[in-house]
C-alpha positions in Angstrom: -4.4 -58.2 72.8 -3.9 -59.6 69.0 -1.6 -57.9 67.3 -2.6 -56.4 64.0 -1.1 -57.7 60.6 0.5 -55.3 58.1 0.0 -55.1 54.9 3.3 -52.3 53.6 2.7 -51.3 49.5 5.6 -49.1 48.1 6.1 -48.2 44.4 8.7 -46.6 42.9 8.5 -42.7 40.8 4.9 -42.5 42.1 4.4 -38.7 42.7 1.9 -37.3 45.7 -0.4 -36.0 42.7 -1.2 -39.0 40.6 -4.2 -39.8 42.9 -7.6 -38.8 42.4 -8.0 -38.0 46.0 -5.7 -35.6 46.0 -7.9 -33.9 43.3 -6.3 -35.2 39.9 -9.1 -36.0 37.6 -7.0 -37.4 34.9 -6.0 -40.4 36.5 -7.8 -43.1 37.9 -7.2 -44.7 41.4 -10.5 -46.1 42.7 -8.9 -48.4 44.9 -6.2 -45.9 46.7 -8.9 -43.5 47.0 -11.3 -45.5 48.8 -7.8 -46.2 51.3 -7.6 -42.9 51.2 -10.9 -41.8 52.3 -11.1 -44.6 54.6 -7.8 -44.0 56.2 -5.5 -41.2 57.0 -3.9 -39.4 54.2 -0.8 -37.3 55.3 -0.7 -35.3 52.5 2.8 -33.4 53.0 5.2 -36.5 53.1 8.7 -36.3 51.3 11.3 -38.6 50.1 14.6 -36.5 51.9 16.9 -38.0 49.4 14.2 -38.8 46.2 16.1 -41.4 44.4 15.6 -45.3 45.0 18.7 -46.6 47.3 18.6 -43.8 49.6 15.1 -43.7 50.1 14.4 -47.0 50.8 17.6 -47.3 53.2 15.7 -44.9 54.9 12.2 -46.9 54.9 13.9 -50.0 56.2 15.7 -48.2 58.8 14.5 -45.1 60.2 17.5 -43.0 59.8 17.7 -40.1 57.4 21.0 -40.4 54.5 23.5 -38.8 57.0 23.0 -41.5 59.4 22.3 -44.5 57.1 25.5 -43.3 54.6 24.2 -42.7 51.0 23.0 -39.8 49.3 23.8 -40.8 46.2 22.9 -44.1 44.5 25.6 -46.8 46.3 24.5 -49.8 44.8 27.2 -51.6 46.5 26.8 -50.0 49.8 26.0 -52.9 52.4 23.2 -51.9 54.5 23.9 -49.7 57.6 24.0 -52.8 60.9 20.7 -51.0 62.7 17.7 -52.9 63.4 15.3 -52.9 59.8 11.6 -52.4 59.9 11.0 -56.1 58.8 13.7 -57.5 61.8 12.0 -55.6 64.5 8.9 -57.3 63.2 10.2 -60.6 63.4 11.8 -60.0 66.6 8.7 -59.0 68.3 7.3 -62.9 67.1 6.0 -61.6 63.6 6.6 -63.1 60.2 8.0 -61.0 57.9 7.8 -61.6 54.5 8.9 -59.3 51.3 7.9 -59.2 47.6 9.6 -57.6 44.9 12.0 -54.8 44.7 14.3 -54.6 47.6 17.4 -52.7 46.0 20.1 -53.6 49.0 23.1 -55.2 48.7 24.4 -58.0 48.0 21.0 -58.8 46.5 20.3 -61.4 48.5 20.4 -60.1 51.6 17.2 -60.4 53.1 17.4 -57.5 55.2 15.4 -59.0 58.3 12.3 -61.0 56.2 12.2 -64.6 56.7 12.1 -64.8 53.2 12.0 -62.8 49.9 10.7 -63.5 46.5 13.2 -60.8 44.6 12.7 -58.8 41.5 15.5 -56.5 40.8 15.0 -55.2 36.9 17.2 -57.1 35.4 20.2 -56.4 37.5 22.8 -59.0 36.4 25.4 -57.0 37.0 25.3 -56.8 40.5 25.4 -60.7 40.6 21.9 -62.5 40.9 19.7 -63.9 38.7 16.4 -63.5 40.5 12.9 -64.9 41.0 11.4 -63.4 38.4 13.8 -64.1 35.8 13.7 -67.6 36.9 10.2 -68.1 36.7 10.4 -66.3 32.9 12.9 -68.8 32.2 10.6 -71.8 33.8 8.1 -70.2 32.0 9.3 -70.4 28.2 9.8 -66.6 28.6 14.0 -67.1 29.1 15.6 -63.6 28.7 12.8 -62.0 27.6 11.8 -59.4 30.0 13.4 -56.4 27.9 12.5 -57.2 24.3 10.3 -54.9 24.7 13.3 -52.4 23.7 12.3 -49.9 26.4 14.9 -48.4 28.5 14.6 -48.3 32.4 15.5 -44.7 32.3 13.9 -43.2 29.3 10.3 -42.2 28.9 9.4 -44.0 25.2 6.7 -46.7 24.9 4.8 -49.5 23.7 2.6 -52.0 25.2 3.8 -55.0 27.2 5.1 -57.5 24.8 4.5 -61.0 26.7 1.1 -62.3 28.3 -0.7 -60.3 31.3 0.6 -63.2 33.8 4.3 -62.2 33.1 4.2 -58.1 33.2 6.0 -57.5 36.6 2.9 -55.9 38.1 0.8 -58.4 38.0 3.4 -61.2 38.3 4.0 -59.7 41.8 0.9 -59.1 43.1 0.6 -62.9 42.8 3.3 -64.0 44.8 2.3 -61.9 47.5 -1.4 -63.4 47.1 0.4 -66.8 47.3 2.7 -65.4 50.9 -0.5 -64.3 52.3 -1.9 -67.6 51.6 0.4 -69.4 53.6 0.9 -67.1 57.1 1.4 -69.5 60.4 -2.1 -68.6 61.3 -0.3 -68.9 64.9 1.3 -65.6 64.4 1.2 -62.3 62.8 2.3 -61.1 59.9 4.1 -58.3 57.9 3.8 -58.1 54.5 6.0 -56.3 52.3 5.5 -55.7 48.3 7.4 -53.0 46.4 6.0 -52.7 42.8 9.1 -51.7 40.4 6.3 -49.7 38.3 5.5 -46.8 37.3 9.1 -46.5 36.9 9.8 -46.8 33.6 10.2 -49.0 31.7 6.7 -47.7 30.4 5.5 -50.7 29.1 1.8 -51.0 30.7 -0.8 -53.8 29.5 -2.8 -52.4 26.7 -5.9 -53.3 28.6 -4.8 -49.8 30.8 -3.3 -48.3 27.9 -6.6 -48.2 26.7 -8.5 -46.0 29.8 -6.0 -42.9 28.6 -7.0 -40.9 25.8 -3.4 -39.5 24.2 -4.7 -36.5 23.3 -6.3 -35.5 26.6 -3.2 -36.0 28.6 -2.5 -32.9 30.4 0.5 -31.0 29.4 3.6 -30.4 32.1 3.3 -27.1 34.4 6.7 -25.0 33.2 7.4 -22.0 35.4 9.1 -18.9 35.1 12.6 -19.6 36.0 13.9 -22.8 33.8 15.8 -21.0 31.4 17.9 -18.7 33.6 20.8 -20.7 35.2 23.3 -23.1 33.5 21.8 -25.9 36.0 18.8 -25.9 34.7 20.0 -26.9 30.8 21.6 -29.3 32.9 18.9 -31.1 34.8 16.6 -30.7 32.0 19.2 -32.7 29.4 17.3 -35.5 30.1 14.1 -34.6 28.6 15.2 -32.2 25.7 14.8 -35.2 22.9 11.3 -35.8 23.5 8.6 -33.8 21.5 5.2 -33.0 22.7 4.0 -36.2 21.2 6.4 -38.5 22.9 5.1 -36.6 26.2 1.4 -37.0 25.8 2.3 -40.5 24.8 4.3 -41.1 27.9 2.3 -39.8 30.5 -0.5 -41.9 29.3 2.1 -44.9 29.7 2.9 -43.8 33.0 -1.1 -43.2 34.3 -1.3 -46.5 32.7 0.8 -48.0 35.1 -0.4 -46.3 37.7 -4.0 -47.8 37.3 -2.5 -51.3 36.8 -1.2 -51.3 40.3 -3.9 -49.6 42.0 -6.4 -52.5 40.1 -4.2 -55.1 41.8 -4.2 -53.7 44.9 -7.7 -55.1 45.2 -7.1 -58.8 44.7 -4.2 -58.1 47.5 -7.1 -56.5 49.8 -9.5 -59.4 48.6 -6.7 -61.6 49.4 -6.5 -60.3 52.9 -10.4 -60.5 53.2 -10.7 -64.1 52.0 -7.8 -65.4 54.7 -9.8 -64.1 57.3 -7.0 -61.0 58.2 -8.4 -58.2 56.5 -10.2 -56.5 60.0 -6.6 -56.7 61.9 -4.9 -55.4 58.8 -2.9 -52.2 58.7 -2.8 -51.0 55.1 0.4 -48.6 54.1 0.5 -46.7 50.7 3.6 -45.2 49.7 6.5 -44.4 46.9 10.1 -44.6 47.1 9.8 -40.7 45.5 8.3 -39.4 42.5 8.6 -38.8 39.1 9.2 -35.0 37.2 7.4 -36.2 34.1 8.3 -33.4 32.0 7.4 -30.5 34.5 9.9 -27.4 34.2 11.4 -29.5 31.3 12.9 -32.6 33.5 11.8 -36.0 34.0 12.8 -39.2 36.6 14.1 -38.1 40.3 17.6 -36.5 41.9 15.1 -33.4 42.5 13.3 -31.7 45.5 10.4 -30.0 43.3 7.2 -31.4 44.1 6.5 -34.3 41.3 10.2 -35.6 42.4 10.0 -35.4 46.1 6.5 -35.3 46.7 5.5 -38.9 47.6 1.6 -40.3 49.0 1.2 -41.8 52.3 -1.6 -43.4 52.9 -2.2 -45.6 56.3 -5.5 -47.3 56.2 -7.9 -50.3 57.8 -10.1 -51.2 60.0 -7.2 -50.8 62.9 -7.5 -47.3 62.1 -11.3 -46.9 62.0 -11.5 -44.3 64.9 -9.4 -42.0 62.5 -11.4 -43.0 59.2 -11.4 -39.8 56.5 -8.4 -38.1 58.6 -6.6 -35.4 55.7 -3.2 -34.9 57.6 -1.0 -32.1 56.4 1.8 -32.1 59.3 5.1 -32.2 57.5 6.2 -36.1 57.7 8.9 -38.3 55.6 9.8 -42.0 54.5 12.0 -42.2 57.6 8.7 -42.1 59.8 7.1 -44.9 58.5 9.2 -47.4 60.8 8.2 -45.8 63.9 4.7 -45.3 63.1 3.8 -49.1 62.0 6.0 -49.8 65.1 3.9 -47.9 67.6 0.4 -48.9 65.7 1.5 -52.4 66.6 2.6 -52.0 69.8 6.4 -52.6 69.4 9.0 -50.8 70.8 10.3 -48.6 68.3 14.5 -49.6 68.1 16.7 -46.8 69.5 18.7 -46.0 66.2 15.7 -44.7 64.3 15.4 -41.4 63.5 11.6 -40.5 62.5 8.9 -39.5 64.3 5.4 -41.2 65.3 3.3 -39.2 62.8 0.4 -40.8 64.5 0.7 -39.3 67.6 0.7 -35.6 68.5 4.6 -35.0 67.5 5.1 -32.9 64.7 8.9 -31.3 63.0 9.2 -27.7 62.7 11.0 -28.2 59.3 12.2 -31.0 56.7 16.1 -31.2 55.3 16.2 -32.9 51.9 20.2 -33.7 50.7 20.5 -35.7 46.9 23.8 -36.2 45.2 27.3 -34.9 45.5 29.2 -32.2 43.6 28.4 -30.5 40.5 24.6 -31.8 39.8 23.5 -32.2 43.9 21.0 -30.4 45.8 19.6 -29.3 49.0 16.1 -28.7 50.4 14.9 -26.9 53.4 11.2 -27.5 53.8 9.3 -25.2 56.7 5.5 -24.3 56.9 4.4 -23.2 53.2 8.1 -22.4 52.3 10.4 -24.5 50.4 13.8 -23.7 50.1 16.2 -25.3 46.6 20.0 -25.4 46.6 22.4 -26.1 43.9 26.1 -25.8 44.5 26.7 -25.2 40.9 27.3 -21.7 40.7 25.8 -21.1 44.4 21.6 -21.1 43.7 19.1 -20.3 45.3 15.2 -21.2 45.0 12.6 -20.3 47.3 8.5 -21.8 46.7 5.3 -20.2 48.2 4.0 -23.7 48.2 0.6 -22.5 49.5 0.2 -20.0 46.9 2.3 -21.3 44.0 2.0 -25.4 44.4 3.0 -26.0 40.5 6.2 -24.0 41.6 5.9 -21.8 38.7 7.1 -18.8 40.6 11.1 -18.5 42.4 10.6 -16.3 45.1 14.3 -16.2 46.0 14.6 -12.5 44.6 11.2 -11.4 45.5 11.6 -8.1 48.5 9.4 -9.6 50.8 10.9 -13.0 51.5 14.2 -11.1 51.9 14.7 -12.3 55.9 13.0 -15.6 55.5 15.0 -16.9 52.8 18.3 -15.5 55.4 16.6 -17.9 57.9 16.2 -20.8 55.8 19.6 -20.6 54.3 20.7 -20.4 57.6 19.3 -23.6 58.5 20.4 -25.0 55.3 23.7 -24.5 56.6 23.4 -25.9 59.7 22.6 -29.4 58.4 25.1 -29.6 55.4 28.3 -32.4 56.3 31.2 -33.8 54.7 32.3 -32.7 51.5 29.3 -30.0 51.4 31.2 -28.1 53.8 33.4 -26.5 51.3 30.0 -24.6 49.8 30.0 -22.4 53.3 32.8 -19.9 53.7 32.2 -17.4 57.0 29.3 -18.7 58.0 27.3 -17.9 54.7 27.3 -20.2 51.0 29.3 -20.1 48.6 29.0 -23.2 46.2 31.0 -24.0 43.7 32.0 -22.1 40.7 29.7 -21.8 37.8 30.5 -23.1 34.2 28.9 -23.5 31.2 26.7 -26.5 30.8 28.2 -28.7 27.8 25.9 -31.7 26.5 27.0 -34.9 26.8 26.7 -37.7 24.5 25.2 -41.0 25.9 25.7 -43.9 23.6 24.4 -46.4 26.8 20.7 -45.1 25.9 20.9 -44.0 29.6 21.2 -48.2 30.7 19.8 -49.7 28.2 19.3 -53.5 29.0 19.5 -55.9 26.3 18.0 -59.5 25.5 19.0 -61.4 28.4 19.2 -65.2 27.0 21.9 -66.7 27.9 22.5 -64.9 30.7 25.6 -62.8 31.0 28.7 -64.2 31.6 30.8 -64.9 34.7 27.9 -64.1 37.7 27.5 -65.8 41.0 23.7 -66.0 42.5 24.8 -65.4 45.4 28.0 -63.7 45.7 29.4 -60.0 45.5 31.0 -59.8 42.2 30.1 -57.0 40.2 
């Protein structure tokens, strides 16, 4: 039997509700919706640790942050030695080839592709120059990618500064056109491309700029609980500086983006169709996690409220047909990917990974989300409609009726009738914290740490704030490990 080719699309702060099959009718995703409705949507799927490093340790791997060793942003962690998802691939006789955003180090490292064609935002610091700064560079475009002025981390905008064939979007979808293009008709293939957008910065083509009236954009969701804890002035620092008007105007940056990627998706798909692989193509939708844009007064990741850890997953194809229009709402995770695209294709699934097959019958009672460490990190216990918020700083406690409250505008946590269920889930909050979280749980029941007053801090960096980058900076290796 042929084995079927994959085609693997992952973007980076996409939230679960920026799709118009998932009922949002201010954005517009033709082309994910028509995967959507022609595939299988597993609409309950969550990043466990929703911020980039972490999560996509866990794509490429299998094994949740305790196993694969980061919780927390280590961008000089090596990756963990298990099998990836693209060297199991390769070792069962497939190509494997990857486009864009990888975020491993060193940067180089190919992580089990034959080959990789890298785009790291700008990340000199970390030692590489990479494709798509050369080909700026080759292009008359040296240094250029952030004159723009926008930050990677803050939510102002303007429209992309340098012709349509250099925004990073599109720039990528070509490559992987031109990968496709060139498969060893002899074998099959797995195709990886991971889209640095809609992660800021938010810089979209004012072509899509253009489909989003300002005014129309809908406001955040704020519930009834930001203001009551130190923790929350804390996580919502980030957005405080930005008036209603910057808002509108960023979330029409950010649906922006959003459009531009699902657009491009087609001339990948028509790609596929055109090469004759398009029937024996498995199609995979997902996001690295999501974005808060504003809701409850916060905005980027580090969270486990819905709009941060709330990611699509779409598998789709004509591989799939038998289980065409399928709306799955088991309780699945990026760490399940691996085993899934495994088992679709017939390969056995390495023993080192920790997900599940959410294609066959298997299903998880419950979800543990962990992000950060110390003061700012937090904890997630996800089980049936009932989701479960932790903050070590000064011991807090949030509890979700998802099913009746998805915005999350309501904390339960002190509500009479979720007195023994919130016992349980704290209980098995307990039972899955490690290392240095152990100090939270003193006879069996948490404790945290102590609780101070939140104190603003100044941040002269604009929160990273890249700069013109011609000449290059000083002192870097292509190759090597400095940083």
């Amino acid at each position: 039997m042929a084995q079927n080719h994959v085609l693997f699309i992952c973007t980076d702060h996409w939230p679960a509700a920026l799709l118009g099959s998932h009922g949002n009718s201010d954005i517009m995703t033709p082309t994910l919706d028509a995967l959507a409705r022609d595939g299988i949507d597993f609409t309950q799927c969550y990043s466990t640790c929703p911020v980039c490093i972490p999560a996509r340790r866990s794509i490429m791997t299998g094994t949740f942050p305790k196993t694969h060793g980061d919780r927390v942003y280590s961008d000089h962690m090596e990756m963990p030695e298990f099998p990836s998802l693209a060297q199991t691939f390769r070792d069962a006789g497939y190509q494997a080839y990857g486009v864009g955003k990888l975020h491993v180090y060193p940067q180089r490292n190919r992580i089990g592709f034959d080959d990789v064609v890298l785009m790291e935002e700008g990340r000199y610091e970390l030692g590489v120059v990479d494709d798509y700064q050369v080909w700026l560079g080759e292009n008359g475009y040296a240094g250029a990618e952030f004159a723009h002025s926008m930050g990677s981390n803050t939510y102002y905008t303007r429209p992309w500064h340098l012709n349509e064939e250099a925004h990073p979007t599109t720039w990528a979808t070509k490559q992987m056109c031109r990968t496709i293009k060139r498969i060893d008709p002899t074998r099959p293939g797995f195709f990886y491309i991971s889209y640095q957008a809609p992660h800021p910065p938010l810089v979209p083509l004012q072509t899509y700029l253009d489909m989003y009236d300002e005014p129309s954009m809908p406001l955040p969701v704020l519930g009834d609980w930001e203001k009551e804890h130190p923790i929350y002035q804390a996580l919502q620092e980030l957005a405080d500086e930005y008036s209603e008007r910057d808002i509108r105007r960023a979330l029409r940056a950010f649906y922006a983006q959003c459009t531009h990627i699902d657009h491009q998706i087609r001339l990948l798909i028509g790609t596929l169709r055109e090469c004759n692989l398009l029937d024996d193509t498995i199609i995979v939708f997902t996001s690295d996690h999501g974005d808060m844009l504003f809701d409850h007064g916060m905005v980027a990741k580090r969270l486990f409220y819905e709009q941060a850890a709330h990611v699509p997953l779409l598998f789709s194809g004509k591989p799939l047909h038998k289980r065409r229009g399928e709306v799955n709402d088991k309780l699945v995770c990026l760490e399940d990917i691996m085993p899934t695209l495994l088992s679709l294709c017939g390969i056995s699934v390495p023993a080192s990974v920790e997900g599940i097959d959410i294609c066959s019958e298997t299903r998880r009672d419950y979800l543990y989300g962990e992000c950060g460490e110390g003061e700012k990190a937090t904890r997630m216990i996800r089980k049936g409609e009932l989701k479960l918020i932790y903050y070590p700083w000064g011991n807090h406690l949030q509890l979700f009726n998802l099913h009746q409250d998805p915005d999350e505008l309501h904390d339960c946590a002190h509500d009479g009738q979720y007195v023994a269920i919130l016992k349980e889930l704290e209980q098995l909050l307990i039972s899955n914290l490690h290392g240095s979280d152990l100090s939270w749980v003193k006879d069996g029941n948490l404790v945290g740490l102590g609780e101070k007053v939140f104190e603003p801090k100044p941040h002269y960096g604009l929160y990273n704030q890249r700069g013109l980058h011609w000449p290059a900076p000083s002192g870097y290796s292509n190759i090597g490990k400095n940083a």
